[in-house]
N, C-alpha and C positions, 0 to 999 in steps of 0.2 A: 504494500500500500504506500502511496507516497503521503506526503504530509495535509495535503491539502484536504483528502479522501477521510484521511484520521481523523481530520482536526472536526468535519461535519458531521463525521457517526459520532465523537467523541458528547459533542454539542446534544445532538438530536438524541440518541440514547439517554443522556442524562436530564434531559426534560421532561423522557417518558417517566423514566425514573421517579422524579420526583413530584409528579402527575399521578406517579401509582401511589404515593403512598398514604391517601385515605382509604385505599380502598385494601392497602396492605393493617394500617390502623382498626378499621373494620374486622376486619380474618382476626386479626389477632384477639379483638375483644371477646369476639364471637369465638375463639379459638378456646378460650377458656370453660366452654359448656362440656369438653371433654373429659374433664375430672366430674361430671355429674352421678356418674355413675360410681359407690363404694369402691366396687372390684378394679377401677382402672387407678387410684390412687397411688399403688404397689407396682404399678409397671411401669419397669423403666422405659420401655419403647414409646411410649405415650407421652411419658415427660420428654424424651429428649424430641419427639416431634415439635413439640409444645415451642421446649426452647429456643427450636432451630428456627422454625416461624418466629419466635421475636427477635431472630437474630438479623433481621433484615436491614436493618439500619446501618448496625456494626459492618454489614457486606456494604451498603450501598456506599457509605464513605470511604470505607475501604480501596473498593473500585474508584470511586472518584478520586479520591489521592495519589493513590498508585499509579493509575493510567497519566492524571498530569504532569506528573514527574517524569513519568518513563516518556512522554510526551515532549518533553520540556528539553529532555535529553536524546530526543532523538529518534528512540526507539521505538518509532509507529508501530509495528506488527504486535508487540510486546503491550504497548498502551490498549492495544485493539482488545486482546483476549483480557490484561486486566479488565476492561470497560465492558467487559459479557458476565460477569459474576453474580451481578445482581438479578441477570437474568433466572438463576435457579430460583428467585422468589417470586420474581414477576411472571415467569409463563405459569406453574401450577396453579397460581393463585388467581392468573386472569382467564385462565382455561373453567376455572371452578366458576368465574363471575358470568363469563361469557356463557356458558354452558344453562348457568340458575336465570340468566335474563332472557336464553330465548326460549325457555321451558314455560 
């Protein structure tokens, strides 16, 4: 990729980004009805979903730091896949929205 190409995914990706994220704040409140249930209190598989959905924020600046630095110095290809990380929160979560609003 050359810089120019980086610099507008860079741009555009983190708009989306921070676009998603009421509706990442939503999931998450809503994420919390999962401990409703007594028996799911004790599993750890449950908690760590749990905490991995709040971990969306920690990724989002994560990617956005990384990528401008690595940006900053040069290295477009490198900025590019930092600035797709956030994406592990955004596609499953806007696949869920996308999915509940055309039902």
């Amino acid at each position: 990729m050359n810089k120019k190409k980086t610099l507008i995914a860079l741009i555009a990706l983190q708009c989306i980004y921070v676009a998603f994220s009421p509706f990442w704040l939503y999931f998450a409140t809503v994420s919390t009805m999962i401990f409703d249930n007594p028996e799911t209190a004790n599993d750890p598989w449950i908690f760590l979903i749990f905490v991995l959905n709040l971990m969306y924020p920690t990724g989002l600046l994560a990617g956005m730091i990384v990528s401008w630095v690595l940006f900053a110095r040069g290295r477009w290809a490198a900025a590019w896949k930092w600035n797709l990380i956030p994406l592990l929160w955004v596609v499953p979560i806007g696949s869920f929205f996308f999915y509940a609003f055309l039902r």
